[in-house]
C-alpha positions as a Markdown table, in Angstrom:
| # | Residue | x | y | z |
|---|---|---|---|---|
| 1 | Unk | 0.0 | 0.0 | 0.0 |
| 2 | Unk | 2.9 | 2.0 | 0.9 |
| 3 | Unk | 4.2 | 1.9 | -2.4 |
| 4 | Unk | 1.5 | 2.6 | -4.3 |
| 5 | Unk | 0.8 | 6.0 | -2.8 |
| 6 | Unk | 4.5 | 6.5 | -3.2 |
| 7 | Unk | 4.1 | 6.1 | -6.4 |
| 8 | Unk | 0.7 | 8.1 | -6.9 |
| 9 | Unk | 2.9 | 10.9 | -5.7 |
| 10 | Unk | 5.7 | 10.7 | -7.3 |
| 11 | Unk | 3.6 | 10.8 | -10.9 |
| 12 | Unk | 1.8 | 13.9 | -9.2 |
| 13 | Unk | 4.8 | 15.5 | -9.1 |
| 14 | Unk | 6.3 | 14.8 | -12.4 |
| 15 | Unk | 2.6 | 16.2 | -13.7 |
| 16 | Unk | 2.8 | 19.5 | -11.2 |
| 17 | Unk | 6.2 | 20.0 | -12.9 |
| 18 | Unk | 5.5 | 19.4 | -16.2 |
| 19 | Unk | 2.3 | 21.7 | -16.2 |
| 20 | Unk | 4.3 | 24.7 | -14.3 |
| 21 | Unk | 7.6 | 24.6 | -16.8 |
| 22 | Unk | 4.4 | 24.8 | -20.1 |
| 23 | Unk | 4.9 | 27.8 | -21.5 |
| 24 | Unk | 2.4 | 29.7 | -23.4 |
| 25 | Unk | 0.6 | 27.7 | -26.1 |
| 26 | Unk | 0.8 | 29.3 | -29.1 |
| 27 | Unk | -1.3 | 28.2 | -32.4 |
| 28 | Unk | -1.6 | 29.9 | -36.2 |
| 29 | Unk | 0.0 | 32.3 | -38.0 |
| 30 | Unk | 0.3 | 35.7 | -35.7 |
| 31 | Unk | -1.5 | 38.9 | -36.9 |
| 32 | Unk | 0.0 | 40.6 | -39.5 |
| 33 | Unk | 2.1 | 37.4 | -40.5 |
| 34 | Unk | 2.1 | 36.1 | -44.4 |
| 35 | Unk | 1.0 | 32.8 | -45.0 |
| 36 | Unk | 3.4 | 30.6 | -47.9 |
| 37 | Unk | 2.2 | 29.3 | -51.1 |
| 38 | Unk | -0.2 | 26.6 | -51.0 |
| 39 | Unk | -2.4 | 24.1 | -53.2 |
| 40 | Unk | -5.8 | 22.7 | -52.9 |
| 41 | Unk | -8.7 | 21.2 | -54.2 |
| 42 | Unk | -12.0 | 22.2 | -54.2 |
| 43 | Unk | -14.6 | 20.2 | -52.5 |
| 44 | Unk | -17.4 | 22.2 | -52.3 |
| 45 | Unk | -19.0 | 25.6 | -51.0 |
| 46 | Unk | -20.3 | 28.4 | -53.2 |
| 47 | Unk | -21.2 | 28.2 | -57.0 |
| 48 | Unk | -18.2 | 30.4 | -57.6 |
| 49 | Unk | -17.2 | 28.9 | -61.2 |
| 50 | Unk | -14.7 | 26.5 | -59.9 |
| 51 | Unk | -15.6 | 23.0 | -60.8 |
| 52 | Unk | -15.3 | 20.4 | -57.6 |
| 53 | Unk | -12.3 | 18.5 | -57.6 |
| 54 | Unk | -10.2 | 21.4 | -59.5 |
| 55 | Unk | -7.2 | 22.2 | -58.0 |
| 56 | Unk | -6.2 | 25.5 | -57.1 |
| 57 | Unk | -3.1 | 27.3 | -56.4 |
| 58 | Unk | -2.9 | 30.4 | -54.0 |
| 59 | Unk | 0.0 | 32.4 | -53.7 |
């Protein structure tokens, strides 16, 4: 029994620590920041012209 709440702590404190040394999350491209060249294909939305299934290129 000992051991196991040995134990229980021990992975408690390798959690604490892990979640205190996270820094900031950070996700997409920041505000104001340019996005690369990419490809894709059209798989639906708005009758725009664009046949589904064509691929397009934005730049």
């Amino acid at each position: 029994m000992r051991s196991v709440l040995v134990a229980s702590a021990a992975l408690a404190a390798m959690v604490l620590a892990d979640v205190v040394s996270a820094g900031e999350v950070k996700s997409g491209i920041p505000v104001g920041g340019s996005v690369g060249a990419y490809s894709t294909t059209k798989c639906g939305g708005a009758e725009d012209g664009v046949p589904v299934g064509a691929s397009l290129c934005y730049t």
